[in-house]
C-alpha positions in Angstrom: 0.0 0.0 0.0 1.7 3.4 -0.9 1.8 5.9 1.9 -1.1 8.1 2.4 -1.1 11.1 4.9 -3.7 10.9 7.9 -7.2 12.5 7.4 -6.4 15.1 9.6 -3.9 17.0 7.0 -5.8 16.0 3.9 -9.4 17.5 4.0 -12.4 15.9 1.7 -12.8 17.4 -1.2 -16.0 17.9 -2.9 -16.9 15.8 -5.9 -18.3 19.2 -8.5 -17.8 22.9 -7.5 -21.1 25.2 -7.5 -21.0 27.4 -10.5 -20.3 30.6 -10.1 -22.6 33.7 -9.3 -23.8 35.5 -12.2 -21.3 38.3 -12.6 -18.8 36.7 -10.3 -15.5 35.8 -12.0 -14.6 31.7 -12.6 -11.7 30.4 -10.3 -8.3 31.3 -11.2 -9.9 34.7 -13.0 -9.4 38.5 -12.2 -12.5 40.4 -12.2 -14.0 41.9 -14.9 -15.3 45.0 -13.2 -14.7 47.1 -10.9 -15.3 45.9 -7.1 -16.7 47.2 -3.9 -13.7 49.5 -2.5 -12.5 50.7 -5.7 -12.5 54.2 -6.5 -14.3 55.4 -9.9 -12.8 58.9 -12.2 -15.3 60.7 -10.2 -14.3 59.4 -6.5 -17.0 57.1 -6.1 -17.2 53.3 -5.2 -17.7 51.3 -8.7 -20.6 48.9 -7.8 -20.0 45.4 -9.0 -21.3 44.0 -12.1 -20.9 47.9 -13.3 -18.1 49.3 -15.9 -17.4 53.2 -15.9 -18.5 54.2 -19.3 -16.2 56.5 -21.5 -17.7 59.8 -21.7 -19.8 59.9 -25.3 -18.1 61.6 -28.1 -19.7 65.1 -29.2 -21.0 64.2 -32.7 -19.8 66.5 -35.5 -21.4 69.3 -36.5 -20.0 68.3 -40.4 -23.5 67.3 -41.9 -25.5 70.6 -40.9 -22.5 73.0 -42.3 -22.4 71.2 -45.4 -26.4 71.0 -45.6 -26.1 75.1 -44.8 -23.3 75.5 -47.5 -25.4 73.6 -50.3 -28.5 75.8 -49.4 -26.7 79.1 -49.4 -24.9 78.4 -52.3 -28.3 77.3 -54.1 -30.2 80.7 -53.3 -26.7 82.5 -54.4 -26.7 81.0 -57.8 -30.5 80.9 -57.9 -30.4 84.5 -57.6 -28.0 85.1 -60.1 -29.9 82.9 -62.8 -32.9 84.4 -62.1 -31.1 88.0 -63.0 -29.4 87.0 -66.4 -32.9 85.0 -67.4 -34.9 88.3 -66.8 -33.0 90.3 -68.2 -32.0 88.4 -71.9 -36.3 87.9 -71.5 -37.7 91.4 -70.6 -36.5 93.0 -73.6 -38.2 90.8 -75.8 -41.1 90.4 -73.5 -44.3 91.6 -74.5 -46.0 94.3 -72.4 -49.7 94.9 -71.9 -51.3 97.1 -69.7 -49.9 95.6 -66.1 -49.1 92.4 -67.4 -46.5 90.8 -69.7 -46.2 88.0 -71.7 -43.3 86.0 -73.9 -43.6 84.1 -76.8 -40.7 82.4 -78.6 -42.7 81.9 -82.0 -42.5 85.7 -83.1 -38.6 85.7 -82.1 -36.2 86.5 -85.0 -33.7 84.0 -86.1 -30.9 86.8 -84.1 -33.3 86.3 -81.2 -33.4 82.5 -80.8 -30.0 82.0 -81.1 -29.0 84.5 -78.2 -32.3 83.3 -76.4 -31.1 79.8 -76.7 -28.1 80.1 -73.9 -30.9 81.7 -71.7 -33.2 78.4 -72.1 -30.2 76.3 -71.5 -29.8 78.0 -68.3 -33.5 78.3 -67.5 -33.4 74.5 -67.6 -30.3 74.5 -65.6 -31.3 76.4 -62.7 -34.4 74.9 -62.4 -33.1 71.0 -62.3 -29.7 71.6 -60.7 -31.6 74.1 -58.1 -34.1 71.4 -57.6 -31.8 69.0 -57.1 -29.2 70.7 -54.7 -32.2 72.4 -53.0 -34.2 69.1 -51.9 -30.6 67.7 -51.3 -30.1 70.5 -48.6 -33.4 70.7 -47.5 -32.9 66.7 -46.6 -29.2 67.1 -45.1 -30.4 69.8 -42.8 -33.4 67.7 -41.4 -31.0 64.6 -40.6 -28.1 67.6 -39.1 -31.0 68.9 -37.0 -32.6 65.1 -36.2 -29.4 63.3 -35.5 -27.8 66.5 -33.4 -25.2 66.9 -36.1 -24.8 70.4 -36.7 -28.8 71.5 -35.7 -28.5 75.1 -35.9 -27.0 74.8 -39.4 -29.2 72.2 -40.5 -32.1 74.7 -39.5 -30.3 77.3 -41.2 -29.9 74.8 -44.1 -33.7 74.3 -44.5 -35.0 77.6 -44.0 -32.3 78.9 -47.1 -33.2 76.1 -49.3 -36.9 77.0 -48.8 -37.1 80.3 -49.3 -34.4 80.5 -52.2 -36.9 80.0 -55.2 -39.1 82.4 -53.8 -36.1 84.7 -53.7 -34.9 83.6 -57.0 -38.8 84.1 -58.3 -38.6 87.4 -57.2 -35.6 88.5 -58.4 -36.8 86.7 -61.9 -39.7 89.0 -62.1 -38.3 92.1 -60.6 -35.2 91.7 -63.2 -37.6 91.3 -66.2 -40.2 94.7 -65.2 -36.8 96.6 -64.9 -35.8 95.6 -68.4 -39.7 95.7 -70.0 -39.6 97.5 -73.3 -42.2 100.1 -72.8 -46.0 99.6 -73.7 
């Protein structure tokens, strides 16, 4: 028989070891959070179970600038447009009483060749403004949902709004200036 120690120094051992606690580490492992005792950033006791969270990052205020940029530079341009277009049209406007009216039919052959860069650019400003318009108009209400810039993002869609009724103005207040007279 091979030498055993006495009972006495060799205590029973159990046949299975309870599992662990929920949240408690396994044997032989170093917690993974903090313990009773331990001192948080802020001085106070981290309460098992509980990490300290890393303070959130301040989102970027990227989106709404760009959304502001697009709208400004759409009533800019718009604006611009809208002067060229009413002035190569009110000179070849017809006036009547308080009203006017155009009609490309009774142009010249001089006339529709000059007029033609004016419809290209009436077409341009109205689908490129469109476009860049409903672009900012959408960028500025994710800036302003998503906290991403929200002042500009408001900015953005208030601009893109009101820049074909500015450009509409402009486009009628450019043509009366350059009306041939009735």
């Amino acid at each position: 028989m091979a030498n055993v120690p006495p009972p006495e120094n060799n205590p029973p051992q159990p046949l299975f070891a309870p599992p662990p606690q929920y949240g408690q580490p396994h044997y032989g492992q170093p917690p993974q959070f903090g313990e009773y005792g331990q001192q948080s950033q802020y001085g106070q006791p981290i309460p098992p179970g509980f990490a300290p969270y890393p303070p959130e990052a301040t989102p970027k205020k990227t989106l709404g600038l760009v959304a502001m940029i697009i709208a400004i530079a759409v009533l800019i341009l718009a604006a611009l447009a809208s002067i060229v277009i009413g002035t190569a049209v009110g000179p070849i406007a017809n006036r009547s009483g308080n009203s006017f009216s155009f009609n490309t039919a009774t142009l010249t052959p001089e006339q529709a060749r000059a007029f033609g860069a004016t419809g290209i650019l009436i077409v341009a400003q109205i689908a490129l403004g469109s476009v860049a318009g409903i672009a900012a108009i959408v960028l500025g209400i994710i800036a302003a949902a998503k906290k991403r810039g929200r002042s500009f993002g408001v900015v953005a869609i208030i601009v893109a709004v009101v820049a074909p009724i500015v450009a509409f103005i402009v486009y009628i207040v450019s043509i009366a200036a350059t009306l041939a007279p009735a």
